[in-house]
ZAMARGU-4260 file (C-alpha; in steps of 0.2 Angstrom, whole numbers, plus 5000, padded with zeros to 4 digits):
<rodrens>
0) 4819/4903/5246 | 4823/4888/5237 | 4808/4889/5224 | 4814/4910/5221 | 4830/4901/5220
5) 4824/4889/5207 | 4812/4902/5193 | 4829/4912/5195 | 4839/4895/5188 | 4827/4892/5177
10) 4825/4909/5172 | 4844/4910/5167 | 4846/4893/5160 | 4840/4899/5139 | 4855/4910/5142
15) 4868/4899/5147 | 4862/4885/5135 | 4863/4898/5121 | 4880/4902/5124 | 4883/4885/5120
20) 4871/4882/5105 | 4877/4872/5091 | 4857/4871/5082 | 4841/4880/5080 | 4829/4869/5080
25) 4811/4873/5072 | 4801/4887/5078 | 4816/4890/5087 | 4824/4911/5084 | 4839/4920/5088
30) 4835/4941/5096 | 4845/4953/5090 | 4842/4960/5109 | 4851/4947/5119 | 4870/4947/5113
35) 4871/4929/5122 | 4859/4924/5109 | 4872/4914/5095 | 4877/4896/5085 | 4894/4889/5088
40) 4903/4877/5080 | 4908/4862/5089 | 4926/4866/5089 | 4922/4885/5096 | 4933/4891/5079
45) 4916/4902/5074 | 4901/4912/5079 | 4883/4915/5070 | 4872/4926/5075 | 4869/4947/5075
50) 4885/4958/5074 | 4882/4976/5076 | 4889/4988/5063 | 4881/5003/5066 | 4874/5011/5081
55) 4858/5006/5081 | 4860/4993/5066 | 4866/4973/5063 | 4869/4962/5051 | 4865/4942/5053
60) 4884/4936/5051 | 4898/4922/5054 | 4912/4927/5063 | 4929/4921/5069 | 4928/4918/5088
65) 4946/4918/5093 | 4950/4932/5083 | 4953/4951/5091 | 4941/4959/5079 | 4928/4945/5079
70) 4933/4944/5059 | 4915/4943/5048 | 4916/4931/5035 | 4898/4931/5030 | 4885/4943/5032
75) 4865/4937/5027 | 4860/4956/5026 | 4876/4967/5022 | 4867/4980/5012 | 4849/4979/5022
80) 4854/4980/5042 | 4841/4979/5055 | 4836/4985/5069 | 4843/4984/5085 | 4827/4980/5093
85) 4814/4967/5090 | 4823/4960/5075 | 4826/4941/5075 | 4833/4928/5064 | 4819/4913/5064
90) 4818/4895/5058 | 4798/4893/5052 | 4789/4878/5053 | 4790/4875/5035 | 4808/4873/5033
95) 4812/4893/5030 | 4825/4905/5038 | 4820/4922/5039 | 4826/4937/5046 | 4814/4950/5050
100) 4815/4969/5055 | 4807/4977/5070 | 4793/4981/5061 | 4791/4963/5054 | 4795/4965/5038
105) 4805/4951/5029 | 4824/4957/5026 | 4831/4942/5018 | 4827/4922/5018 | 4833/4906/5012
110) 4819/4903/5003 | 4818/4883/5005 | 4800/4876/5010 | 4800/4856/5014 | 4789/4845/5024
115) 4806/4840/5034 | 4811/4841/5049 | 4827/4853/5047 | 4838/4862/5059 | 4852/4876/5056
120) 4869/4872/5062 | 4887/4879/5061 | 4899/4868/5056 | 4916/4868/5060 | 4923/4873/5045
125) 4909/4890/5046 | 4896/4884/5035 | 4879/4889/5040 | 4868/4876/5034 | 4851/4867/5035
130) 4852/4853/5035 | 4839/4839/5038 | 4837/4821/5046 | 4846/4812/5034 | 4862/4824/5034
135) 4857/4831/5019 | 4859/4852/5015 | 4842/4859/5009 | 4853/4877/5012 | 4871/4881/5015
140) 4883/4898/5017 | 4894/4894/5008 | 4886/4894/4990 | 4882/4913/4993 | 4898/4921/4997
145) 4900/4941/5002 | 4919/4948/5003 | 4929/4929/5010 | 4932/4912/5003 | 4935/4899/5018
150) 4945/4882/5018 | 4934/4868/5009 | 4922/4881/5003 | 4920/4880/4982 | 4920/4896/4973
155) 4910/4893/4957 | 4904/4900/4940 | 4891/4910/4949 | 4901/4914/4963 | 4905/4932/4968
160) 4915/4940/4982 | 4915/4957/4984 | 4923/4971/4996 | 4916/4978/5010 | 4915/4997/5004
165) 4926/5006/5019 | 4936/4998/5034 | 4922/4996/5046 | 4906/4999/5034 | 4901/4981/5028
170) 4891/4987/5014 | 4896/4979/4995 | 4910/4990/4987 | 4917/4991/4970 | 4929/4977/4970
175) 4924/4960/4964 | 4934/4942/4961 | 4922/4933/4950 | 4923/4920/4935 | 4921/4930/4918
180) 4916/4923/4900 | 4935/4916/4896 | 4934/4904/4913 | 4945/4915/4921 | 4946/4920/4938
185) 4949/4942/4938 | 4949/4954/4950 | 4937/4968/4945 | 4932/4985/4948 | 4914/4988/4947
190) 4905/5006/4951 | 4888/5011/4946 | 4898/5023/4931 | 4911/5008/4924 | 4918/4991/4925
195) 4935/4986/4921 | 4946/4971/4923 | 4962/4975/4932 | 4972/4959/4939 | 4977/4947/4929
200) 4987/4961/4920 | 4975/4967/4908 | 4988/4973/4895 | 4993/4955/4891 | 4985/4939/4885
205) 4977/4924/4895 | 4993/4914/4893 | 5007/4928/4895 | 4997/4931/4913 | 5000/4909/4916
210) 4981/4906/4915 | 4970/4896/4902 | 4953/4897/4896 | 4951/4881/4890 | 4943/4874/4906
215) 4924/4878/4906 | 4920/4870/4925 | 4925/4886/4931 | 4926/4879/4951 | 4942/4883/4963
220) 4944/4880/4980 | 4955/4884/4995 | 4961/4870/5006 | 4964/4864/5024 | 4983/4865/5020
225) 4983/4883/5013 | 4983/4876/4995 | 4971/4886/4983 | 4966/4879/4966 | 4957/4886/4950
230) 4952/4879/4934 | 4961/4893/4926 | 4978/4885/4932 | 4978/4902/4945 | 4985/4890/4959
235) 4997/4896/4973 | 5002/4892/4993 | 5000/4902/5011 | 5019/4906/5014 | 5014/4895/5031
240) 5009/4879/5020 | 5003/4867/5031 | 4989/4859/5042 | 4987/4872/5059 | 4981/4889/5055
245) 4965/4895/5051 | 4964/4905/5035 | 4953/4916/5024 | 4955/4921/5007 | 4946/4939/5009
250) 4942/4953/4995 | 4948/4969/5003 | 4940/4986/5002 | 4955/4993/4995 | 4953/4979/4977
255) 4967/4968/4984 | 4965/4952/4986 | 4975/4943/5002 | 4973/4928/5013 | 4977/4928/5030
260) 4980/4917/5044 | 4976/4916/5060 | 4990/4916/5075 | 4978/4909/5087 | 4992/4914/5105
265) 4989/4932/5098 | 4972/4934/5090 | 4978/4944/5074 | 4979/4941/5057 | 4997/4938/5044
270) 4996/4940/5027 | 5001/4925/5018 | 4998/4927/5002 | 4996/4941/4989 | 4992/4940/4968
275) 5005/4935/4960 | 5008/4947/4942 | 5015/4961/4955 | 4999/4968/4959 | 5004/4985/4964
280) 4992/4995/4975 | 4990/5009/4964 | 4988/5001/4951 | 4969/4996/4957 | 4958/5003/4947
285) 4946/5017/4954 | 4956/5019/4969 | 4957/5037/4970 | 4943/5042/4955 | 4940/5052/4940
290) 4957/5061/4937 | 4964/5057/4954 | 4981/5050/4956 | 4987/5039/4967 | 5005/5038/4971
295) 5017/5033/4985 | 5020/5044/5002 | 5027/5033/5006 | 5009/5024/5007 | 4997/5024/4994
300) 4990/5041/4992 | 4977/5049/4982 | 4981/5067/4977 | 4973/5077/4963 | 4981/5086/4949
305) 4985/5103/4950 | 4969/5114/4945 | 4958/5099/4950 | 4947/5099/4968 | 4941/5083/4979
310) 4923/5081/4974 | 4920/5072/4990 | 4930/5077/5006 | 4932/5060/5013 | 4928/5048/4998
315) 4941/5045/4985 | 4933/5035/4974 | 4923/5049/4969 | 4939/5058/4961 | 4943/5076/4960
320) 4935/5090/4947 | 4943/5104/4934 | 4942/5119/4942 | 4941/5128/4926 | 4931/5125/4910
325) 4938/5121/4894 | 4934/5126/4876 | 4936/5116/4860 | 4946/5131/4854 | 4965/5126/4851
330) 4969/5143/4853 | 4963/5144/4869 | 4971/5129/4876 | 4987/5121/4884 | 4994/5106/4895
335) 5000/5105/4911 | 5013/5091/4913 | 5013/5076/4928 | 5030/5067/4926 | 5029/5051/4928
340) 5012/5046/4927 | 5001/5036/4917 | 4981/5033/4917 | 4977/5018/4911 | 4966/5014/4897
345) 4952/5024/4888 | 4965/5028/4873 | 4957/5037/4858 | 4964/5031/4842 | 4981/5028/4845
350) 4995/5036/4833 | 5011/5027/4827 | 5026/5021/4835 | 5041/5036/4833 | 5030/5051/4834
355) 5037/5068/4840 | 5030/5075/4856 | 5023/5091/4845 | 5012/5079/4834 | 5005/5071/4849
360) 5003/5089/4856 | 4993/5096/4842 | 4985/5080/4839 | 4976/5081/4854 | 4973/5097/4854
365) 4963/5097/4839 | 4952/5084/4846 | 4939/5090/4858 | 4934/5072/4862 | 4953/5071/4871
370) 4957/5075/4889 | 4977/5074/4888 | 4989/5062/4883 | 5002/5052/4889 | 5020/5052/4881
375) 5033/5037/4882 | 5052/5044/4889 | 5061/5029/4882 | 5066/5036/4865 | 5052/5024/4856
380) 5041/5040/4855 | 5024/5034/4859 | 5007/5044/4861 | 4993/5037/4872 | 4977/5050/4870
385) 4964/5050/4881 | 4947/5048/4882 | 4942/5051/4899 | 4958/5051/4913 | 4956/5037/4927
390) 4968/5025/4935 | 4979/5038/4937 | 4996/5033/4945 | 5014/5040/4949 | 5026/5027/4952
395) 5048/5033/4949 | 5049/5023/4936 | 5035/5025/4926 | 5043/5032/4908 | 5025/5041/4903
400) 5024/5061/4906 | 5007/5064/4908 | 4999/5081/4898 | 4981/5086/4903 | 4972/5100/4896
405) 4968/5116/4904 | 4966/5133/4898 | 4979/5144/4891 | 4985/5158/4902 | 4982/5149/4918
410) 4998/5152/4927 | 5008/5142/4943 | 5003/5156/4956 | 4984/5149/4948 | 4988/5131/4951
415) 4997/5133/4968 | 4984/5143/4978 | 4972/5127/4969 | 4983/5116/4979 | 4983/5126/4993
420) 4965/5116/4994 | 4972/5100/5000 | 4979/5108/5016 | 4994/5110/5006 | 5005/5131/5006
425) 5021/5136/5003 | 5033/5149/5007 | 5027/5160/4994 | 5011/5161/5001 | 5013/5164/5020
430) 5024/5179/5013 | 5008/5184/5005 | 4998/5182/5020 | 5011/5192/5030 | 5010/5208/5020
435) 4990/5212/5026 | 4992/5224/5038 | 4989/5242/5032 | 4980/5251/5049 | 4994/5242/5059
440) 5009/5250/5047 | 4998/5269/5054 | 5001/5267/5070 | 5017/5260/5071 | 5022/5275/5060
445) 5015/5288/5075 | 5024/5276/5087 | 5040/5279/5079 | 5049/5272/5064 | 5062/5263/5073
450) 5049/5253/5085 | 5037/5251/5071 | 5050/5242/5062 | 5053/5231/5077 | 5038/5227/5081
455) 5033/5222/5062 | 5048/5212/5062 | 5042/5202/5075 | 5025/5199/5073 | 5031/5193/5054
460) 5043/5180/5060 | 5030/5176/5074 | 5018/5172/5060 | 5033/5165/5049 | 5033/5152/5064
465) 5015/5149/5068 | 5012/5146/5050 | 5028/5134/5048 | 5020/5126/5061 | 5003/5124/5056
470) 5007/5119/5039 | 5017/5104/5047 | 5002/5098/5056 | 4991/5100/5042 | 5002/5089/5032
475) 5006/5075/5043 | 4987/5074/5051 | 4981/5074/5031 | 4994/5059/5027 | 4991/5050/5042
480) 4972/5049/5039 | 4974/5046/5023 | 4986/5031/5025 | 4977/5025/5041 | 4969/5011/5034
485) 4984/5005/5022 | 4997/5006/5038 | 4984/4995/5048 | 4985/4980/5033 | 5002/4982/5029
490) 5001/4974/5050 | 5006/4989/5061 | 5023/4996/5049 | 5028/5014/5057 | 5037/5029/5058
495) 5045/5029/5075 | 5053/5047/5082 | 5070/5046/5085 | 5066/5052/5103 | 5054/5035/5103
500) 5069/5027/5100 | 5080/5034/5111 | 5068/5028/5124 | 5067/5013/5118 | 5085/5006/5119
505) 5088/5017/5135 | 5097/5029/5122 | 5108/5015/5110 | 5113/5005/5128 | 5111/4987/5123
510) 5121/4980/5106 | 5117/4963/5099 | 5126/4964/5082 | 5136/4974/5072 | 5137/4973/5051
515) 5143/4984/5037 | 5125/4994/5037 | 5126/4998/5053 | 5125/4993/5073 | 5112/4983/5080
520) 5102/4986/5097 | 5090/4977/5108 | 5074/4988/5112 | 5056/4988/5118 | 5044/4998/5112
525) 5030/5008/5124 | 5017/4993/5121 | 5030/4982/5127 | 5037/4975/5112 | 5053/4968/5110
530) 5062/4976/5097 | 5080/4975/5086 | 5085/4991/5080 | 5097/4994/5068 | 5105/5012/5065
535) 5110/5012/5047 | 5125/5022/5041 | 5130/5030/5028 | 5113/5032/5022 | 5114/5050/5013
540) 5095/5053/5003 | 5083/5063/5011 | 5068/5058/5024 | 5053/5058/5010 | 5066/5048/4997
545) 5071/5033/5014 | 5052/5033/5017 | 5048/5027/4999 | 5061/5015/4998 | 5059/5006/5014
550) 5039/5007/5015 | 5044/4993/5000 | 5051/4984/5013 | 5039/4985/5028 | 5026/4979/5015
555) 5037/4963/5013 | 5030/4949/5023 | 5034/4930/5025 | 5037/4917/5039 | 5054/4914/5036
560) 5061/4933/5032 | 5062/4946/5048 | 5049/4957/5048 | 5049/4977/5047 | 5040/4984/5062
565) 5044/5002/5058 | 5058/5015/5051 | 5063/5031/5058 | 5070/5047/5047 | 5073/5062/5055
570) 5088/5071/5047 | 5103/5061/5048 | 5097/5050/5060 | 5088/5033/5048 | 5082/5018/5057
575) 5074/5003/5055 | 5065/4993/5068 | 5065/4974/5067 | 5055/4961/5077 | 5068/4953/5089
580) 5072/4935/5088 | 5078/4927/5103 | 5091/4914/5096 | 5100/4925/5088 | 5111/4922/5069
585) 5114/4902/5064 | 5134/4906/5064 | 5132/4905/5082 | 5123/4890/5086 | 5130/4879/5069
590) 5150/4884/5074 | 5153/4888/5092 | 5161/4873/5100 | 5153/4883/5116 | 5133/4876/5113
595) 5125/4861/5109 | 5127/4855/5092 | 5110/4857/5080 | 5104/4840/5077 | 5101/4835/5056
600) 5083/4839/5057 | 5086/4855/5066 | 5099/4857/5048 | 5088/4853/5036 | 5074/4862/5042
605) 5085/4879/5042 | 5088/4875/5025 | 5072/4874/5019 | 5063/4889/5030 | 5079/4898/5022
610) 5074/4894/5005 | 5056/4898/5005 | 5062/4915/5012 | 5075/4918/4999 | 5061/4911/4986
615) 5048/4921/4994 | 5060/4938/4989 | 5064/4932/4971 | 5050/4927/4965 | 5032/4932/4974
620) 5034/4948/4984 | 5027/4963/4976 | 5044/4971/4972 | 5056/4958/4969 | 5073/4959/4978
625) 5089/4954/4977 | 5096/4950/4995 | 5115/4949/4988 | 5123/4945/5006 | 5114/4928/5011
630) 5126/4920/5025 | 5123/4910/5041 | 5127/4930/5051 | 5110/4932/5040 | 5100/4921/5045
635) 5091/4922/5062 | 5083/4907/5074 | 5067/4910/5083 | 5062/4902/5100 | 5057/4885/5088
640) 5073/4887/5079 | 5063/4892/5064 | 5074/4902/5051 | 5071/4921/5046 | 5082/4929/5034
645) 5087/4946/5037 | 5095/4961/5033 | 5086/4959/5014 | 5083/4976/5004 | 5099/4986/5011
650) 5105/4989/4991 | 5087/4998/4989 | 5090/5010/5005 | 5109/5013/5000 | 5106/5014/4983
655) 5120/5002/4977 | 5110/4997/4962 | 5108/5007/4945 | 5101/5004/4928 | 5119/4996/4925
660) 5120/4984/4938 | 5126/4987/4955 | 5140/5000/4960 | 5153/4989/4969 | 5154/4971/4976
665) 5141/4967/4990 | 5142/4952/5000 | 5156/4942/5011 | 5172/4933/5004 | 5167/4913/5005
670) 5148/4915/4999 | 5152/4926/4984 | 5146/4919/4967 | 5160/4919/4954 | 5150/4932/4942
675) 5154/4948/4956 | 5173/4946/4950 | 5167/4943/4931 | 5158/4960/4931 | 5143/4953/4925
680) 5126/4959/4929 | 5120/4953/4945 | 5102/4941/4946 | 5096/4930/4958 | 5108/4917/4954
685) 5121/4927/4964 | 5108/4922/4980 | 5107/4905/4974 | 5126/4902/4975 | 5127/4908/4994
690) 5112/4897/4999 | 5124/4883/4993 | 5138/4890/5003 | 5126/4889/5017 | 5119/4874/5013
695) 5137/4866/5014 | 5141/4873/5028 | 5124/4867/5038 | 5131/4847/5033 | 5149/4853/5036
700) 5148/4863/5053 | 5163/4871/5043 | 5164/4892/5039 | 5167/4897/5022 | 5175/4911/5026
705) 5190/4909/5034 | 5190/4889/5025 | 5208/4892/5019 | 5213/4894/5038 | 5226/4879/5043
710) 5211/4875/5056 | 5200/4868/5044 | 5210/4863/5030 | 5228/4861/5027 | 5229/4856/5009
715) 5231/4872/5000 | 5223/4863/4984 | 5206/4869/4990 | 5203/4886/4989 | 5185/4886/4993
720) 5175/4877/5001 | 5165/4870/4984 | 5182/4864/4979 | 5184/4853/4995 | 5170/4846/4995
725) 5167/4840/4978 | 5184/4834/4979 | 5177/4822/4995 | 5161/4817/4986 | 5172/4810/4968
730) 5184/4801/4980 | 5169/4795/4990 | 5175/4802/5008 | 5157/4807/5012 | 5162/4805/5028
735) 5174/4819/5029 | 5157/4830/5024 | 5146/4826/5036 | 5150/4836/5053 | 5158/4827/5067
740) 5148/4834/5080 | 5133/4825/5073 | 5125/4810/5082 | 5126/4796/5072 | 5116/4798/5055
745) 5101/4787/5054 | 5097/4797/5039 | 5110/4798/5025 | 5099/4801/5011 | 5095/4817/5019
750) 5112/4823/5019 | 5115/4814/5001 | 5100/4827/4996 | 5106/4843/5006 | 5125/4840/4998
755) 5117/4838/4981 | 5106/4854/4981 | 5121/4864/4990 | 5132/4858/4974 | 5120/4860/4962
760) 5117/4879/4968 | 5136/4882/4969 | 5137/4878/4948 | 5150/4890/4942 | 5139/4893/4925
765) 5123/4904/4933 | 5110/4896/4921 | 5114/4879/4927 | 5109/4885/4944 | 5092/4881/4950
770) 5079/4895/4954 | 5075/4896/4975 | 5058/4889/4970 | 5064/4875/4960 | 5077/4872/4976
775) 5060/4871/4989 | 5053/4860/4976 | 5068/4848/4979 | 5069/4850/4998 | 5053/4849/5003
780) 5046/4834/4989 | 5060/4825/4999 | 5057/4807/5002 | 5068/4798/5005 | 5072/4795/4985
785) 5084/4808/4976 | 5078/4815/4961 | 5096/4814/4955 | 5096/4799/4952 | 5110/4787/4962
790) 5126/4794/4955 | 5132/4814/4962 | 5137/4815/4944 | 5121/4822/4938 | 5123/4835/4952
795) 5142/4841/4950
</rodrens>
């Protein structure tokens, strides 16, 4: 018994040990067969070994270990898998890695041949390397990179990442990030038919898009702190800044580039960074193909013009077709028109500024080489031709009205029933449909005309509503496949029924707040989330026109801004769903006499959190955003006491803002910059004045709202709180600053900074205001030494 005992112990032992591995030694392989078969790093953060992604298929790979998905950042074979039996990944004798298929054949190999003794290991960092006695790397990962950059790991002249082609197919797709000729750093679409450049905005010059050329090194690197760095001067932060998570800077199948980090408690990824120029999704090129364009809906959405067909009924980077053939007869030919839509590039020869609609017109349809053109709305009478039609998109304000070509005499009952391809009919048609039924109109007529016309009656509106029904199914099964993918990296935004919701705050039971957009109510979701949910009022555009506007927001994402969960829009009732944040707004920690006072640490870190939110929405989201309402009721606390603004983007959703500026005053009497009762056009500055409000307030524990109350103030010589407290600072009566409820400062130079960046954001003439960057700049390169300089005169 005890020898059985024993061959089972040793039997077993190769397993366990390998699910401990950190090396593969000489002579030494890895079995696609046993899934207990793989390296670690010696922190545990990654995994190498075979990952399956196909049935019967796998790939040699680096993973993340902690992650939900098992994340891939590396792939040995992406476009060669093997088999799932009898494949292994060996180390030879002579120094070689090689992965061979079932049948033996060499699928890929490192290629290195030395007389040393080498082993493969997985660092910490996930480098796969080979490294012999000495230390020294005869091989690494890193130097050959598929679709992800990690921390520490140098992207280089040669260096190439490109997409996975499809969420869940780890082949090479069509987006690239490379170096190009001018040293810098793009973002490329590259199909066997074209190749085009699309981020850094094509349309402008190296140095309009804040690169340079001049560097020829060509190198960049992403590091531990979520600091990435290019020679091209392409250099930016993780909104999380900061030594803790784990990152990856990854290509994305859909031609964005994104780094993520790791929230280790949950497993899942958050987006912490996106290209800077406002790289819109639909502005990707070869997103949706040849002629297809790709428009909001409120997701991106490829859709084809009318008269044109899908070529491929579930790949859309093969475009659509014409469903008619064209001529190079004039006579023969006319335009259909797509408001609001542009393709970009392959312009013929271009014509001169000021030209009528009707030269452009007739221009292009002498010219058999042209496909259509594009025609600028804004009075400067612009006529783009063109070549071939790609990059198509549809954005509302895009001032291009799109003309394409199509034969004359092809009429709108033509182009609709086209349409009617894309699952797509209208009430024109199921009337149509309805009026088939010739042997049925017979025998009703034997049956009696009175019954006949009963019966008909009803079996039309029977079909009225089986159709209605249908239709709506087919629609919101075809939008919801299509933005399947989009929804799951915009981090699970979603359209919520209103019945959902009903459920979800035990029908509106719970209120937690209350504001001028609406009321406020603790929920939890049916996956056991914990939820705000605001009903908004007095929201008066239709379900499709909230959609759009606030899938802008759910795309917004940022540690210290409250994120979008989800919206609901069904008729009048709109909602948006909010994650909750258990510490509620700061007004209610920083002025009730009730809790414990925040301590200055607690203060300042408010401020700065608050900052890189507000700087976050000026500055680097994809659709820039004025908040216009930034107060302490506005800011919430999570369980760490770390800030998130919210209630950012309500002018969008109640469309307070025209071309003009905005339609009345928005915000709260205290924290209103002077400019709302100038009527002068509103910026970001207005945002920066209320952050200095708050900023004073946080060194104050004093409310700007009611600060001419008898409470606070007696004087009647201060009529704000900026008048107060410049007052103190020029008499030097610091003192009567700084709250009271505050321990004994240790640290005065941290309040001499907060007061000086409040009063420098609360500057009466808007351009001596600093940006919310500049403001993080100041608060976070905070050391102890003001950059004012020693007197408060430079700052008032």
């Amino acid at each position: 018994m005890f020898v059985f005992a024993l061959l089972i112990s040793l039997f077993l032992a190769p397993l366990s040990a390998w699910a401990e591995a950190t090396t593969l030694t000489q002579g030494g392989y890895i079995a696609v067969e046993d899934e207990n078969q793989f390296l670690t790093s010696p922190d545990g953060t990654f995994s190498s070994g075979f990952y399956r992604v196909g049935k019967n298929s796998f790939c040699y790979s680096i993973w993340f270990t902690k992650s939900v998905d098992k994340t891939v950042v590396w792939m040995a074979n992406r476009d060669n898998p093997v088999n799932g039996k009898q494949s292994k990944m060996s180390l030879n004798a002579n120094g070689k890695l090689v992965l061979t298929d079932a049948d033996g054949s060499v699928t890929w190999s490192t290629n290195t041949i030395t007389k040393e003794q080498v082993e493969l290991k997985l660092l910490d960092n996930g480098n796969l390397v080979l490294v012999n006695q000495i230390g020294g790397f005869l091989w690494q990962s890193f130097d050959f990179p598929t679709d992800t950059l990690l921390p520490q790991q140098q992207f280089r002249k040669n260096s190439t990442l490109v997409s996975i082609k499809t969420p869940g197919t780890y082949s090479s797709g069509f987006y690239f990030l490379k170096f190009n000729d001018d040293n810098v750093l793009n973002l490329i679409y590259n199909s066997p038919s074209l190749s085009s450049i699309y981020w850094p905005d094509p349309g402008k010059n190296v140095f309009e898009n804040g690169r340079t050329r001049y560097n020829s090194s060509r190198v960049a690197i992403l590091n531990d702190m979520g600091r990435f760095e290019s020679t091209d001067n392409l250099n930016f932060n993780a909104t999380d800044y900061g030594v803790g998570p784990k990152r990856r800077l990854t290509m994305d199948f859909d031609g964005v580039l994104r780094l993520y980090s790791l929230v280790e408690s949950t497993g899942n990824w958050e987006i912490t960074w996106l290209p800077s120029g406002q790289l819109d999704a639909c502005l990707v090129h070869g997103l949706c193909g040849e002629f297809g364009i790709c428009s909001y809906n409120p997701l991106p959405t490829c859709i084809c013009p009318p008269g044109f067909i899908r070529n491929h009924p579930s790949d859309w980077s093969k475009g659509c077709k014409p469903s008619f053939n064209l001529s190079c007869d004039s006579q023969n030919l006319d335009f259909i028109h797509l408001p609001r839509t542009d393709y970009y590039g392959y312009d013929l020869v271009g014509y001169a500024r000021q030209v009528s609609v009707e030269t452009c017109r007739n221009s292009c349809l002498n010219n058999c080489q042209c496909l259509g053109f594009g025609y600028s709305m804004d009075g400067v009478g612009q006529c783009f031709p063109k070549g071939a039609l790609r990059n198509g998109n549809r954005k509302p304000d895009n001032i291009i009205l799109m003309h394409i070509k199509t034969p004359k005499g092809r009429t709108n009952t033509e182009l609709k029933e086209e349409k009617s391809n894309n699952l797509e009919c209208d009430a024109s048609e199921i009337v149509q449909n309805t009026e088939v039924f010739p042997e049925n109109k017979n025998k009703f007529r034997y049956m009696g005309l009175l019954i006949g016309f009963v019966v008909v009656i009803g079996i039309i509106e029977l079909i009225f509503f089986g159709f209605g029904w249908l239709n709506v199914f087919r629609k919101r099964v075809n939008e919801e496949f299509v933005n399947m993918g989009y929804i799951v990296l915009a981090m699970g935004f979603k359209r919520f029924t209103y019945a959902e919701m009903k459920r979800a705050t035990r029908n509106f039971k719970q209120v937690i707040g209350k504001g001028g957009f609406g009321t406020v109510y603790k929920g939890e979701l049916d996956d056991g989330r914990i939820v705000a949910v605001k009903r908004l009022e007095g929201i008066l555009q239709g379900d499709a026109e909230f959609w759009a506007e606030v899938s802008i927001i759910g795309k917004i994402n940022h540690k210290n801004l409250v994120k979008l969960w989800g919206f609901c829009a069904e008729k009048k009732h709109k909602i948006l769903v909010y994650e909750f944040v258990k510490n509620g707004s700061l007004d209610k920690l920083l002025f009730s006499s009730s809790s414990e006072p925040l301590g200055l640490e607690q203060r300042y870190e408010i401020a700065v959190g608050t900052a890189k939110g507000l700087s976050y929405l000026h500055e680097e989201c994809l659709e820039w955003i004025l908040h216009c309402d930034v107060k302490p009721q506005n800011i919430l606390l999570d369980d760490d006491l770390e800030p998130k603004v919210a209630d950012f983007g309500m002018s969008k959703l109640f469309h307070e803002m025209n071309e003009s500026g905005f339609s009345k005053v928005r915000g709260t009497r205290g924290y209103l910059a002077p400019e709302w009762m100038m009527d002068q056009k509103i910026d970001a500055k207005a945002d920066v004045y209320s952050y200095g409000i708050v900023l004073l307030e946080l060194v104050s524990g004093k409310t700007a709202s009611n600060f001419q109350s008898s409470s606070i103030c007696k004087d009647s010589r201060y009529s704000n709180m900026v008048s107060w407290v410049i007052d103190s600072v020029e008499k030097g009566k610091m003192e009567n600053v700084i709250d009271p409820r505050l321990p004994e400062i240790q640290d005065i130079s941290k309040i001499d900074m907060m007061v000086r960046v409040g009063l420098l954001c609360v500057k009466e003439d808007r351009n001596l205001r600093p940006a919310m960057s500049r403001v993080v700049e100041l608060l976070t390169s905070f050391r102890g030494i003001s950059p004012f300089g020693n007197n408060f005169d430079d700052t008032i």
